[in-house]
C-alpha positions as CSV (number, residue, x, y, z in Angstrom):
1,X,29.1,149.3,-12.1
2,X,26.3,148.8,-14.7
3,X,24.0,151.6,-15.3
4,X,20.4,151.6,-17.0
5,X,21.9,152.6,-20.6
6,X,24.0,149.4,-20.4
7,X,21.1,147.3,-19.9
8,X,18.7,149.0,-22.0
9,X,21.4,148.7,-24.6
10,X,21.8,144.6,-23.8
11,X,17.8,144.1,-24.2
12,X,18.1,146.2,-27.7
13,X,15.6,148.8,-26.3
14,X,15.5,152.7,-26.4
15,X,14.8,155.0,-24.0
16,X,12.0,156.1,-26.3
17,X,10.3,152.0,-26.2
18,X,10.9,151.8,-22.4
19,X,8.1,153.1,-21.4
20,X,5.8,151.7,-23.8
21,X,7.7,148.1,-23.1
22,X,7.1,148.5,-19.6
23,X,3.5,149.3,-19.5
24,X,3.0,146.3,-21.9
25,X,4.7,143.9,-19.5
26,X,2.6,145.4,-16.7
27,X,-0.3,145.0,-18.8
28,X,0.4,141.4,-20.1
29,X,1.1,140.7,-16.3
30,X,-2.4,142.1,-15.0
31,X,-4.3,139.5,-17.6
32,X,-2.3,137.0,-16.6
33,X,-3.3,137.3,-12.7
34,X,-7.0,138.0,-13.3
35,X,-6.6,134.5,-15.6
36,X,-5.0,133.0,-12.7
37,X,-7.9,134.2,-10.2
38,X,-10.4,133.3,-12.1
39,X,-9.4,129.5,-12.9
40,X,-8.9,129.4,-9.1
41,X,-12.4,130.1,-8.1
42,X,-13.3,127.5,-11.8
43,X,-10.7,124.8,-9.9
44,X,-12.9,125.5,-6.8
45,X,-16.0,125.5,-7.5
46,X,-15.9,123.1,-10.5
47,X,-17.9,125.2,-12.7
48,X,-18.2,128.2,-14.4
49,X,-19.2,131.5,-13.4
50,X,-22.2,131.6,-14.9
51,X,-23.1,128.0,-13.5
52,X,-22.2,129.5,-9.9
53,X,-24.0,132.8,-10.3
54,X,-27.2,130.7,-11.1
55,X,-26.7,128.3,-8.4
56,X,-25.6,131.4,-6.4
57,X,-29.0,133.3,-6.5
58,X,-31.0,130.6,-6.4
59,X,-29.9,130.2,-2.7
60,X,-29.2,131.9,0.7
61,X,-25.5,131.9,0.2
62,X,-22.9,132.0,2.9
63,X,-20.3,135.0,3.6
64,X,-17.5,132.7,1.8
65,X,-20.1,132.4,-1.3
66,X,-20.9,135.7,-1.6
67,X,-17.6,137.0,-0.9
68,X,-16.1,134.7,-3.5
69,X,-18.9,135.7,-5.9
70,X,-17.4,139.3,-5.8
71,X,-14.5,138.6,-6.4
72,X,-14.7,136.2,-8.8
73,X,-17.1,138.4,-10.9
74,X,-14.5,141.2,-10.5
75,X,-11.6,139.2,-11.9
76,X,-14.0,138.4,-15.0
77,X,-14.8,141.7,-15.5
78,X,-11.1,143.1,-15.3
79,X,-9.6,139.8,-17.1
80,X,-12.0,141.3,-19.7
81,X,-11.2,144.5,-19.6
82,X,-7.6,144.2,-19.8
83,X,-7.6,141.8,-22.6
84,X,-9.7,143.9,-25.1
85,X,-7.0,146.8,-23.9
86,X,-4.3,144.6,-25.0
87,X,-5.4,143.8,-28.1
């Protein structure tokens, strides 16, 4: 049976780096899915952000608008944040 020294010991990391390894990974992986949601709602909408925000409250928007407007505005703002943490 392999234990958790054997593999840290296969991926050439300490016990000392794991934790920092790890919370890099999770990190890297939270960028990458605020990236994701935000080209989906780009893909969608065929704009920008910015474009849709104008066009956004210049009009009575719908529940899926404004609903996608939050959360699109969200997963700028954390797609942001996480990459000025990472770097």
């Amino acid at each position: 049976m392999i234990n958790s020294e054997t593999i840290l010991e296969q991926l050439q990391i300490s016990k000392e780096n794991l934790l920092n390894e790890v919370s890099l990974l999770l990190g890297k992986q939270q960028l990458a899915e605020y990236r994701m949601e935000t080209e989906y709602f780009e893909k969608k909408y065929q704009q920008t952000f910015a474009e849709f925000n104008q066009a956004f409250q210049a009009q009575t928007a719908n529940y899926e608008m404004e609903n996608d407007w939050l959360n699109w505005k969200f997963a700028l703002e954390s797609f942001a944040y996480w990459q000025k943490l990472l770097s």
